[in-house]
C-alpha positions in Angstrom: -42.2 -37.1 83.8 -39.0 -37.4 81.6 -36.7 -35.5 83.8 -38.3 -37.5 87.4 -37.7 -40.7 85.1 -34.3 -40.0 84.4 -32.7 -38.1 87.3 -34.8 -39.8 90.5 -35.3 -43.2 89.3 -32.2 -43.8 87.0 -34.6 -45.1 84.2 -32.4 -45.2 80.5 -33.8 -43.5 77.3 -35.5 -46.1 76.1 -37.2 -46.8 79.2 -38.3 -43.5 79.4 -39.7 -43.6 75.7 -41.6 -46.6 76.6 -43.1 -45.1 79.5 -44.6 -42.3 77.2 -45.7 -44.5 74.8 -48.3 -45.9 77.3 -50.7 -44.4 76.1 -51.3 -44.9 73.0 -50.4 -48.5 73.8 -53.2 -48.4 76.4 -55.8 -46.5 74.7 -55.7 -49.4 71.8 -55.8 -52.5 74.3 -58.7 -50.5 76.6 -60.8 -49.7 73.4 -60.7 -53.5 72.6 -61.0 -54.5 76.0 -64.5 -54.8 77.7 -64.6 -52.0 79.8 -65.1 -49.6 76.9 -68.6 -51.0 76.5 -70.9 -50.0 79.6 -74.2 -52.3 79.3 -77.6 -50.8 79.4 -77.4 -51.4 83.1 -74.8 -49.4 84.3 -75.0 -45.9 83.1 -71.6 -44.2 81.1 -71.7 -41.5 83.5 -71.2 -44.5 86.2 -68.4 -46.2 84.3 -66.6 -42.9 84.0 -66.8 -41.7 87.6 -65.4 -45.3 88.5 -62.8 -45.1 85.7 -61.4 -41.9 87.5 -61.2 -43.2 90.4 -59.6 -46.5 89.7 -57.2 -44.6 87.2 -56.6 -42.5 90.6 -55.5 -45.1 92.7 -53.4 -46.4 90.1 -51.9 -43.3 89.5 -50.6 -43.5 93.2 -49.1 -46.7 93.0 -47.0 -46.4 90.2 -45.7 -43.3 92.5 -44.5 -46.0 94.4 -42.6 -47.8 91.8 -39.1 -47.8 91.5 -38.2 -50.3 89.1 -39.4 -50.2 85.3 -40.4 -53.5 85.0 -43.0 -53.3 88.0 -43.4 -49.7 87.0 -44.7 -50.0 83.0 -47.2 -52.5 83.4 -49.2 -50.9 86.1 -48.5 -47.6 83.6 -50.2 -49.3 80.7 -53.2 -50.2 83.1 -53.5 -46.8 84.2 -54.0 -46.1 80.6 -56.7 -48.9 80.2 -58.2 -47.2 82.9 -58.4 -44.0 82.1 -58.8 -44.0 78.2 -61.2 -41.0 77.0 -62.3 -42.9 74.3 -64.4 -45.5 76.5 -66.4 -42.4 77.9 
């Protein structure tokens, strides 16, 4: 990801530091955040299959993203989305 981030899309260190540190970042807000708490009504099994598929479509669209400050946001949602903690 470093190298795409730095050669294709012109993204500076930093930027590129940030972008790896969205996961921890997201992991912390997801595991406060309500979707890491599947009621009695909607199985975990459930709320996993859909978290893989919403991180999936996410994934995509940040492959669309060109410019950091569209791309890290959607990044960190990604890594709401698809924290393994909430599973």
């Amino acid at each position: 990801m470093g190298t795409y981030l730095g050669t294709t899309l012109h993204f500076t260190g930093p930027q590129i530091g940030w972008a790896y540190a969205t996961t921890a970042t997201g992991h912390r807000v997801a595991v406060l955040s309500w979707a890491c708490s599947p009621t009695a009504s909607f199985a975990t099994r459930k709320a996993a299959g859909c978290a893989a598929l919403v991180g999936g479509a996410i994934m995509w669209y940040v492959s669309t993203l060109t410019s950091f400050g569209r791309f890290f946001p959607v990044l960190i949602l990604y890594a709401c989305a698809t924290c393994d903690r909430c599973r």
